[in-house]
NUVEX-978131 format. One record per residue (C-alpha): x, y, z; residue number from 1. Coordinates in Angstrom, 1 decimal, m for minus. Each point is the difference from the previous one (the first is absolute). Example, Ala and Ser with C-alpha at 12.3 -4.5 7.8 and 13.67 -1.06 7.14 Angstrom:
     px     py     pz num
   12.3   m4.5    7.8   1
    1.4    3.4   m0.7   2
END
This chain:
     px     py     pz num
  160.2  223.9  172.9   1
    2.0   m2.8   m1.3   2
    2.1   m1.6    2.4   3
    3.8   m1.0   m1.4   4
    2.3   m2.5    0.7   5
    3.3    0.2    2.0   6
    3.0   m0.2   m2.3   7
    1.4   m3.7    1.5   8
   m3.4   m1.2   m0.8   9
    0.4    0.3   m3.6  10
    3.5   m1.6    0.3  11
   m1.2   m3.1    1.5  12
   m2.8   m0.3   m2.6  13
    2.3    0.7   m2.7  14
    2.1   m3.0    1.8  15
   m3.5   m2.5    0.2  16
   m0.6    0.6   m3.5  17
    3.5   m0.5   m1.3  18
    0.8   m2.8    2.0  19
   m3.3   m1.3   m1.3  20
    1.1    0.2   m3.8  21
    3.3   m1.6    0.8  22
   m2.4   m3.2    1.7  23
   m2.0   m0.1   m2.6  24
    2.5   m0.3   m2.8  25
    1.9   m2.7    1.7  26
   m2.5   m2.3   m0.1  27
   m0.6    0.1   m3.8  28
   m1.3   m3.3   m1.5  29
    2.2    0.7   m2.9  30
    2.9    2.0   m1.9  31
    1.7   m0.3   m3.2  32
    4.1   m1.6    0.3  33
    2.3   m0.5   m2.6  34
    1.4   m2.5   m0.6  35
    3.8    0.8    1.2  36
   m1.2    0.6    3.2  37
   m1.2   m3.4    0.5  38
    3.7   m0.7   m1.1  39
   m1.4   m1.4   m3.6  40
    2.5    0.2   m2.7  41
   m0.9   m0.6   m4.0  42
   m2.6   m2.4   m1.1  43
    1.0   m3.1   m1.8  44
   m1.9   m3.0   m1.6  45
    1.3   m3.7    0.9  46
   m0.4   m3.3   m1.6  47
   m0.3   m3.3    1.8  48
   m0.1   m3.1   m1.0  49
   m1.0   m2.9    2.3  50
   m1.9   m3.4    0.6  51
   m3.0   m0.1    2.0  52
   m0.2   m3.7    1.7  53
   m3.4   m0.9    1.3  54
    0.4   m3.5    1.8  55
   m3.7   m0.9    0.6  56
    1.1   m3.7    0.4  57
    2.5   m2.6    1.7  58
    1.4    0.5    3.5  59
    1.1    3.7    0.5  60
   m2.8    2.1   m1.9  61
    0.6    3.4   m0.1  62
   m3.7    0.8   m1.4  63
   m3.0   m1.2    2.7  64
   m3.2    0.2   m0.6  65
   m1.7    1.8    3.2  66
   m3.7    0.6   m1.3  67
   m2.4   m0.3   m2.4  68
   m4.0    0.5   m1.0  69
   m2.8   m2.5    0.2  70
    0.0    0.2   m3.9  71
    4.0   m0.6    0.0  72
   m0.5   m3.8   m0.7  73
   m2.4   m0.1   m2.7  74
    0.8    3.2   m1.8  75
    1.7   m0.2   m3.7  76
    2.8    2.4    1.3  77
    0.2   m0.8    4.0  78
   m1.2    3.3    0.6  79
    0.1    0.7    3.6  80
    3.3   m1.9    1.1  81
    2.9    1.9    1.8  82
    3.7   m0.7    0.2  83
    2.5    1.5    2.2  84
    3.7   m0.4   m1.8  85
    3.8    0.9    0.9  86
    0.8   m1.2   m3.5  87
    4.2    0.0   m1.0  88
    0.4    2.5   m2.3  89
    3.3   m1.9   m2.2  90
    2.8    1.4   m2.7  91
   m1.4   m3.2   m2.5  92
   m2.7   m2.1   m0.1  93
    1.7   m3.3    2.2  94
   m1.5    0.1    3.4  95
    3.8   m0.1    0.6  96
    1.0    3.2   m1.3  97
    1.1    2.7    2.3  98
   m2.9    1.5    2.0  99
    0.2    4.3   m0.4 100
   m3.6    0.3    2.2 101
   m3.1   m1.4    0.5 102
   m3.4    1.0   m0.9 103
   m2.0    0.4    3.1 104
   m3.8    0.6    0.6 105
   m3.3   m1.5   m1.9 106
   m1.8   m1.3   m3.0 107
   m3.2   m0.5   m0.4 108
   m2.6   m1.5   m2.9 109
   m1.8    3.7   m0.3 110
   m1.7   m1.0   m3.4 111
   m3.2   m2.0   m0.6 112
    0.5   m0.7   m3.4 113
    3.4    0.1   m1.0 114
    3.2   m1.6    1.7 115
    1.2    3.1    1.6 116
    1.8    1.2    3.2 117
   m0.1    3.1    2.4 118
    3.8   m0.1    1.0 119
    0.5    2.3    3.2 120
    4.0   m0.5    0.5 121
    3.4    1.8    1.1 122
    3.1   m1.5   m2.0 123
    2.5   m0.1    2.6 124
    3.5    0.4   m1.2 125
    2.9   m2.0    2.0 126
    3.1    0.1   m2.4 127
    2.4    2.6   m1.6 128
   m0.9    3.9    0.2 129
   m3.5   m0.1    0.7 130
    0.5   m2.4    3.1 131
   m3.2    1.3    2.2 132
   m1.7    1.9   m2.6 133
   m3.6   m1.0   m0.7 134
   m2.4    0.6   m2.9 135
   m3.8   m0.5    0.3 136
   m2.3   m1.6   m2.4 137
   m3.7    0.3   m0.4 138
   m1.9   m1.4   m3.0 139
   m1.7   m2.0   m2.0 140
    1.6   m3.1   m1.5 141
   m1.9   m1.8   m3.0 142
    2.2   m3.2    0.4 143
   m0.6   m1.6   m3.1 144
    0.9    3.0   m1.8 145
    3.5   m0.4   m2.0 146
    1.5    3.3    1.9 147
   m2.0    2.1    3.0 148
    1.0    3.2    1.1 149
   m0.4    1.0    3.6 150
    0.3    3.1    1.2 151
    3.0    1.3    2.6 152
   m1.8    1.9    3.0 153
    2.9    1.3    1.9 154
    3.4   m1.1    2.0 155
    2.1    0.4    2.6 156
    3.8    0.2    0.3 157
    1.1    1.0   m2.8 158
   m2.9   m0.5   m2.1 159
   m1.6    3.1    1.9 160
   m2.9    1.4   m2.1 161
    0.3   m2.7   m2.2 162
   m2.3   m0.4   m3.0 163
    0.0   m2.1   m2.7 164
   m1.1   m3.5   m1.7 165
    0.6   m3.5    0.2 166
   m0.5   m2.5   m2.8 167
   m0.3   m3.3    1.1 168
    0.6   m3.2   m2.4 169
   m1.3   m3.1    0.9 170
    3.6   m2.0   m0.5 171
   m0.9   m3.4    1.1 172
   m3.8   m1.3    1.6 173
   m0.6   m3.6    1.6 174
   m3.3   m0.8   m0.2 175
   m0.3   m2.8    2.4 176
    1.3    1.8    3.1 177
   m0.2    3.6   m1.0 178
    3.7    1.0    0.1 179
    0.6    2.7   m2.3 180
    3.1    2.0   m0.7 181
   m0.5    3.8   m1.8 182
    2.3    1.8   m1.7 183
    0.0    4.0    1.5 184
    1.4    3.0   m2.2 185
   m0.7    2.6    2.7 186
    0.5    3.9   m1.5 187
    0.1    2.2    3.0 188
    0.6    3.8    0.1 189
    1.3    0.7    3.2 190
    2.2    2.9    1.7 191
END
């Protein structure tokens, strides 16, 4: 003969196995938001224009280099070399102009036959409304090229979820001490 269960038994494994489900749904790797509920309003596309100041000469550089290959030195394009920056990011081309950020991170030669960078940066914005906000580069920069386009990763502040391009002009380029100074027309959607 089959033997049965006491009543309160059922309730407490009716209680094990609920309180299981509850567990197991609160630890779900992932869950579909919208976007209000992150507080995100309408989506809107920004232009920037700006002036990208690498100083890799004189006393105050703002562009070191920090490493580079055994080829570095006898390679056509310097393949293999590093450089750290905190570049000014100006309103006009003068190393005088108002600074509105500073491009922070790396480039490097990535390119064994062609002049061309791997630029891993954050532009970090220290004037007007976006005071704080960030937007991250990563791409590939043919520098000899009249106008590159570089591609906008994300942000912060409010350039959350950013995406977008940069093109990048080269505006002025001393070839003695490698100061350069690039013109930036940044699009940027951005919430």
């Amino acid at each position: 003969m089959a033997q049965t269960l006491p009543q309160h038994k059922y309730t407490i494994l009716t209680i094990l196995l609920f309180s299981f489900l509850l567990h197991g749904e609160s630890h779900k790797f992932s869950r579909k938001l919208s976007p209000k509920s992150l507080g995100l309003k309408k989506e809107k596309l920004s232009h920037l224009h700006f002036y990208f100041q690498d100083i890799v000469g004189g006393d105050h550089p703002t562009a070191l280099r920090v490493a580079q290959s055994s080829i570095t030195n006898t390679s056509s394009t310097a393949f293999g070399f590093v450089v750290m920056i905190d570049d000014p990011l100006t309103v006009g081309p003068e190393r005088t102009s108002k600074i509105v950020g500073r491009a922070q991170g790396i480039y490097a030669s990535a390119d064994l036959n062609q002049a061309a960078l791997l630029m891993v940066m954050n532009y970090v914005f220290v004037e007007g409304k976006y005071n704080g906000s960030t937007l991250s580069i990563l791409g590939r920069n043919q520098v000899f090229s009249p106008v590159r386009e570089l591609p906008i990763v994300g942000g912060s502040g409010l350039f959350r979820f950013a995406r977008g391009y940069a093109l990048a002009k080269t505006h002025s380029l001393n070839m003695s001490n490698g100061d350069a100074t690039v013109e930036y027309n940044v699009y940027v959607q951005h919430y």
